[in-house]
VOSE-128260 format. One record per residue (C-alpha): y, z, x. Coordinates in steps of 0.001 Angstrom, whole numbers, plus 500000, padded with zeros to 6 digits. Each point is the difference from the previous one (the first is absolute). Example, Ala and Ser with C-alpha at 12.3 -4.5 7.8 and 13.67 -1.06 7.14 Angstrom:
VOSE-128260
495500507800512300 503440499340501370 
END
This chain:
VOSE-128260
500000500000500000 502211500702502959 499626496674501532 500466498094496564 503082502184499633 500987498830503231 499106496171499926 502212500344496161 502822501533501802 500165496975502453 499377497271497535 503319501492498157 501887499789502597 498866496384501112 501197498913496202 503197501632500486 500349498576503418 499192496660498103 501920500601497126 503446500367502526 499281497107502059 499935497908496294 502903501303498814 502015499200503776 498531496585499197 501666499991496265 502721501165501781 500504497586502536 499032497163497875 503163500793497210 502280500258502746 499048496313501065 500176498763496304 503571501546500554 500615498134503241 498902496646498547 502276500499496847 502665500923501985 499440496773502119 499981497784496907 503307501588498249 501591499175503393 498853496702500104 501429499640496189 503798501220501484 499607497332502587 499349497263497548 502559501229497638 502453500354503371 499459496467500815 500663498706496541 503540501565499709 500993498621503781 499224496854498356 501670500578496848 503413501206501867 500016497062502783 499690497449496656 503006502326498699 501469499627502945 499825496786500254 501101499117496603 503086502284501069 500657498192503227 500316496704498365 501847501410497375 502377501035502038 500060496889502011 500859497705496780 502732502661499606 501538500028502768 499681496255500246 501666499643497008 502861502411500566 500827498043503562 499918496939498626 502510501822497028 502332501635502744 498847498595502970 503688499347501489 501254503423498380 497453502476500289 498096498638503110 501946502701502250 499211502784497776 496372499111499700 499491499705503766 501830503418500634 497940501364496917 496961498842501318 500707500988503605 500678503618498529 496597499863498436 498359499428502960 501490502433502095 499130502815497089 496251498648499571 499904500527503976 500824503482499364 497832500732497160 497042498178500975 499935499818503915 502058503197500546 502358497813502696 504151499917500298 501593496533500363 500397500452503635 496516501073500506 498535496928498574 502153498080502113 498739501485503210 496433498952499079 500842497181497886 498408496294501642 502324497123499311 498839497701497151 499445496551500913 498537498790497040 501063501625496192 496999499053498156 497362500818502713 501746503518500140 499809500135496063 496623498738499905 499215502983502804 501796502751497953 498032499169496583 496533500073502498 501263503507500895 500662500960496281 497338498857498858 497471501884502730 501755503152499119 499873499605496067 496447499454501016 499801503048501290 500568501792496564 501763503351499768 499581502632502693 497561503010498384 501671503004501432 496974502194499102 497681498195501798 499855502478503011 499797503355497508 497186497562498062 498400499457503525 500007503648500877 498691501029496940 497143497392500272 498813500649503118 499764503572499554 498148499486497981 497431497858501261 500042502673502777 499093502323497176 497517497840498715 498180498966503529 499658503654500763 498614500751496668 497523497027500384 498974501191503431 499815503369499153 497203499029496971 498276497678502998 499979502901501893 498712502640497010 497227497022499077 498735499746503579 499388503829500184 498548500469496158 497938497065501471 499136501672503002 499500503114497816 497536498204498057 498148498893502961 499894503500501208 498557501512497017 497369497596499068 498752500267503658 500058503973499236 498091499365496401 497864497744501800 499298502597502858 499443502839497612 497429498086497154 497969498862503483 499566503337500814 499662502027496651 497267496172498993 498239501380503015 499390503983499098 499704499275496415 497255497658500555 498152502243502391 500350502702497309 498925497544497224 496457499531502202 499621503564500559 500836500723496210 497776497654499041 497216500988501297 500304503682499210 500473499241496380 496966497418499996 497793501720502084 499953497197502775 501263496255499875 502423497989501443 503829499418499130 502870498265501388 503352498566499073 500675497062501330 503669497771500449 500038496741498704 502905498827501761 499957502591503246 503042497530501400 501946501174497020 499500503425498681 503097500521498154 498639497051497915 496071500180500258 497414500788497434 497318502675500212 496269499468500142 498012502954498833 496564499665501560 497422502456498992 496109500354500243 498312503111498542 496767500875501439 497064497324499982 502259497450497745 501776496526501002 503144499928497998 501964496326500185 502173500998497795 501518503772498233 499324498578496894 496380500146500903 500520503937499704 499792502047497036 502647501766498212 499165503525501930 499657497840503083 503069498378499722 501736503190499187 498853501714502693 500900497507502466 503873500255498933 499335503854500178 499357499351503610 503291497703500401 501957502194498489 498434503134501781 500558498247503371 503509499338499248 500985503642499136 498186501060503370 502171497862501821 503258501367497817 499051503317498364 502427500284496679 500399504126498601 499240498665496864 497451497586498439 499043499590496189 496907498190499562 499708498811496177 496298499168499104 499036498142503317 496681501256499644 499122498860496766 497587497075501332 498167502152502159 496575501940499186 499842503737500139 498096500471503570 503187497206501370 502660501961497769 499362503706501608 499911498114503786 503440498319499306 501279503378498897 498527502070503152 501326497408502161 503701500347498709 499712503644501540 500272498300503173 503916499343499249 500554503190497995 501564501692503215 502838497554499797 500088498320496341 499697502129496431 497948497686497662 500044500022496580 496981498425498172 499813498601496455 496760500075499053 497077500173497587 497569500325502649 497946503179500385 499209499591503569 503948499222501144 500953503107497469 497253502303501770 501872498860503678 503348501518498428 501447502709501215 502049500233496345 499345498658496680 502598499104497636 499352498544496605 501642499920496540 498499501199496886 501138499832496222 498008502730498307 502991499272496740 501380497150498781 503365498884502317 499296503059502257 499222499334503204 498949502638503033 499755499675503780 496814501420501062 499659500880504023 496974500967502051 499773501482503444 497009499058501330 498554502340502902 500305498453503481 496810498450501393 498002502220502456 497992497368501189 
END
């Protein structure tokens, strides 16, 4: 009972073990659902970035040439009068959007300025450069907080995975460990058990020969049991060649050689002698007096011979109806 207690205790903590490394996996498997949905949403933004460049450079466009017809119009209206006005307007313009947009004075473009040979190769070189930096959409002033907060964690998320890697490893190793143990242990308690089995066996049968034999030696956490047994001048192929009593007696003799091996304080046998003739009944019941200096049996009986082995009788009477009594018996001890 101890070492079934034991094996139990281990097998619990194996599922938990289990059980932890499953739910890491649920775990970790969510958090890359996350990842890829995250992925996707951005790759939505992008599209939907893209399609409003293009919207504003077609608005732009439209604007420019607009403004173009406009402004062809209104030279052609006051070219003579307004011409002066228009080219110190415009020149005032520029000088403001060289402020605003390149953050340079008048003078300051001039010192870096190159001279321009060629108007509409320097206007065809400006829209290049407008149009690369409209390309370039707006600038996300988040993105190094966003960054930060991404890779920590991933960081977090790395550790966590390596951590569980780690935590599987050693529940693996664990496992390793302890089935070599379970192995180790069954080996050794197969071994005595089946030595006590043959010794057992022949007390209780007045000779033969038992044995219990491995089918799968290799393996013994997953092997069957062969129960070999031949009582005195028979040739049994098979237990079902036994009688009842026979057959009884021979899981007496297991069972006997089992609690040798792992005495228990207390053992209630419930009618395992009901197969068995009188003259095998009383030597099954002298021979658990062999164990009686570690275990306390109690018996359920109708047997005569296991009730004269007792040491005390209990039974139950109902003398009146729906009355019932508890009748005990000390029995004297044995001399002999």
């Amino acid at each position: 009972m101890m070492r079934v207690s034991f094996i139990k205790y281990y097998e619990n903590e194996i599922a938990k073990k289990l059980k932890l490394i499953q739910d890491w996996k649920i775990f970790l498997a969510d958090i890359e659902k996350k990842i890829i949905n995250s992925e996707q949403e951005a790759k939505v933004f992008t599209q939907k970035h893209d399609e409003q460049n293009i919207k504003i450079q077609n608005l732009q466009s439209g604007l420019n040439t607009y403004h173009a017809t406009k402004e062809k119009l209104s030279t052609e209206i006051t070219r003579l009068s307004e011409r002066e006005l228009n080219l110190k307007s415009e020149h005032d313009k520029i000088i403001e959007n060289l402020f605003e947009i390149y953050e340079l004075t008048r003078s300051e473009a001039q010192a870096i300025a190159e001279p321009v040979t060629d108007s509409l190769v320097a206007k065809k070189k400006l829209s290049d450069v407008k149009q690369k930096i409209r390309a370039l959409g707006s600038v996300n002033l988040d993105a190094v907080a966003e960054y930060q907060e991404v890779s920590e964690r991933y960081a977090l998320y790395a550790k966590e995975m390596t951590d569980i890697k780690k935590s599987r490893h050693e529940l693996e190793k664990m496992i390793e460990e302890l089935t070599q143990e379970m192995c180790r242990i069954f080996s050794e308690s197969f071994v005595i058990i089946n030595q006590n089995f043959k010794k057992i066996f022949q007390d209780l049968f007045g000779g033969g020969h038992a044995e219990l034999i491995l089918t799968e030696p290799e393996h013994v956490l997953d092997s069957g049991i062969e129960i070999k047994v031949s009582p005195t001048g028979k040739m049994i192929k098979n237990l079902i060649s036994l009688s009842g009593g026979e057959q009884s007696f021979v899981a007496i003799a297991i069972y006997f050689a089992i609690l040798k091996l792992r005495p228990a304080p207390f053992c209630i046998l419930d009618e395992i002698d009901a197969a068995l003739d009188e003259a095998n009944v009383r030597k099954y019941a002298r021979y658990i007096r062999n164990f009686i200096r570690h275990t306390q049996f109690v018996l359920v009986t109708h047997r005569r011979s296991a009730m004269e082995e007792a040491n005390v009788l209990y039974g139950v009477t109902m003398q009146e109806d729906g009355i019932s009594r508890l009748l005990k018996l000390e029995q004297p001890e044995d001399e002999n």
